[in-house]
C-alpha positions in Angstrom: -13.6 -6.0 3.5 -10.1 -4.9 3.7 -8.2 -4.9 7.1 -4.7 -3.3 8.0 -2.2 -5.3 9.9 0.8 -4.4 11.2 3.2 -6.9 12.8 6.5 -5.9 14.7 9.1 -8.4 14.0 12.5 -9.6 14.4 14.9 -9.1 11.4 15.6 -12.6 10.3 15.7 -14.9 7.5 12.1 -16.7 6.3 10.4 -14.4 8.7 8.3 -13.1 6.0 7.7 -16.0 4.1 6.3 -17.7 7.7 4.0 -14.5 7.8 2.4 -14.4 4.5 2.7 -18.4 4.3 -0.4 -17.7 6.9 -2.4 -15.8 4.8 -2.0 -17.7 2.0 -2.9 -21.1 3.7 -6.2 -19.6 4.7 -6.6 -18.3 0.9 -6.9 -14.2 1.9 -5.2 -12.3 -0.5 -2.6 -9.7 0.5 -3.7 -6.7 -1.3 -0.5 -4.4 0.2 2.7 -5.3 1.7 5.1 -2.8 3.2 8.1 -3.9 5.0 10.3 -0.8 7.1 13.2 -0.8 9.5 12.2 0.5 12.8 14.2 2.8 14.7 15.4 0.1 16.7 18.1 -1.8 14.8 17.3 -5.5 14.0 13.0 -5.0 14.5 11.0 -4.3 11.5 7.2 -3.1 10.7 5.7 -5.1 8.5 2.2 -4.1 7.5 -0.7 -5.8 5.4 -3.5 -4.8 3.9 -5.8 -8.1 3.7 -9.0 -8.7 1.9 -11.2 -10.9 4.3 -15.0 -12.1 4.3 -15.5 -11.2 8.4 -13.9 -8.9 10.6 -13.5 -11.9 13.0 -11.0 -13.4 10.6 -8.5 -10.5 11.0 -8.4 -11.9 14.5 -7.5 -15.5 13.9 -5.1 -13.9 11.8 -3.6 -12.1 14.4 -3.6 -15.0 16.7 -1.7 -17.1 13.7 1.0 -14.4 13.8 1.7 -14.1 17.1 2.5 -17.3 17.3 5.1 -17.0 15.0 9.1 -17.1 15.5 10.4 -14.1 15.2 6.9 -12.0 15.7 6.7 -9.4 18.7 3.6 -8.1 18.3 0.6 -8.0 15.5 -2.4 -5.8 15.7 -5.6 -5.1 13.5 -4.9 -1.3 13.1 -7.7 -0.9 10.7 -9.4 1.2 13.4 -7.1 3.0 14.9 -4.6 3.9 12.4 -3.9 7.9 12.0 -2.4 7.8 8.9 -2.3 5.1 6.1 -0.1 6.1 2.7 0.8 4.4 -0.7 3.0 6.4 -2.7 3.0 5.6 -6.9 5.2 6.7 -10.0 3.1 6.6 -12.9 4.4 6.9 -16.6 1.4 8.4 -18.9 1.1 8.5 -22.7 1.2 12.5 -22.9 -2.4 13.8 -23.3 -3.5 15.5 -26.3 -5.2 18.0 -24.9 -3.3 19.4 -21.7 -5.8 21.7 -19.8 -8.4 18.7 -19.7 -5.6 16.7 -18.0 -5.0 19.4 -15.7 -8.5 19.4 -14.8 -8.7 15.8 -13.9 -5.6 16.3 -11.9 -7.1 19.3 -10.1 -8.4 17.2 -6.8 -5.2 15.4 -6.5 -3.1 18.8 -6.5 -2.0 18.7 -2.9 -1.3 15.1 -3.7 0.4 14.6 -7.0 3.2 16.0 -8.5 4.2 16.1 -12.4 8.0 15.0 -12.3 8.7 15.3 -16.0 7.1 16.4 -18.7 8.5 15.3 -22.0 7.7 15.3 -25.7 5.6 11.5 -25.5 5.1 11.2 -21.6 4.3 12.8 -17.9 6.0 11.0 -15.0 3.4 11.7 -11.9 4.3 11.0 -8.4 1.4 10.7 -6.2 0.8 9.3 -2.5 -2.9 8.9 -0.6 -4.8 6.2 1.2 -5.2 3.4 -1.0 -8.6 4.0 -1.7 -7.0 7.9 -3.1 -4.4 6.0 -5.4 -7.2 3.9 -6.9 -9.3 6.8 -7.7 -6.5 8.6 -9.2 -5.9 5.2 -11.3 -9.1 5.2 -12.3 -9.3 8.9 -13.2 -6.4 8.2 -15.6 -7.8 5.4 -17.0 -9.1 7.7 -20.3 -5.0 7.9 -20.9 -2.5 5.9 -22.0 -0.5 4.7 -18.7 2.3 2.3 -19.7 3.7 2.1 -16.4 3.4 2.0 -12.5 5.2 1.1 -9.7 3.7 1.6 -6.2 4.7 1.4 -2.6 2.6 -0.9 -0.2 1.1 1.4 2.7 2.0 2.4 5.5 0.4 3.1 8.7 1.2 4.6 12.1 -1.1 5.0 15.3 
């Protein structure tokens, strides 16, 4: 099950590597990290999306965290958060037949954009919940993609 966490912390060096040093330790994998300045200067969000066998083990991990240097607060926001967004830039081998691409794309339209369209590829911009993005990945799956580079998400209550 995958859990959302987002920790408040103080801008400082090795502050990360202490936080994801926990996870690793306890062998969850981090499927998404997003790190953002807060509007207060030297205080940073950083939020993880964590695969974990129990909901009660998002708790010890939040209980590792605080306890951290340079941690002001973590919370499981799994719940509670309002809105939770990946964005991804996708390079795709140019379809043979265009209007059956367009078709695919249809459900995505509010959420994808074609950003160029050239003679051997599409560049496609796209942002959703992470469970969105990998639908759209899998969607595309019947074309060529030769490359993707994706944000980790982001969350707010």
């Amino acid at each position: 099950m995958k859990r959302t966490i987002q920790t408040q912390v103080l801008d400082r060096a090795g502050t990360l590597n202490r936080l994801t040093s926990i996870f690793v330790r306890r062998q969850y994998n981090i499927v998404s990290l997003s790190a953002t300045p807060t509007e207060t200067e030297g205080i940073s969000n950083v939020t993880f999306i964590v695969d974990v066998q129990e909901e009660s083990s998002s708790e010890t991990i939040i209980k590792q965290l605080e306890k951290q240097v340079n941690v002001i607060s973590a919370l499981d926001i799994t719940e509670t958060n309002i809105f939770n967004r990946e964005l991804i830039l996708i390079k795709l081998g140019h379809p043979t037949d265009f209007k059956s691409f367009e078709k695919l794309i249809k459900p995505y339209e509010n959420q994808l954009t074609i950003l160029k369209d050239v003679e051997d590829h599409i560049y496609l911009q796209a942002f959703g919940t992470h469970q969105t993005i990998e639908n759209l990945l899998d969607d595309l799956k019947i074309y060529p993609v030769t490359q993707v580079s994706r944000t980790g998400s982001a969350g707010l209550l």
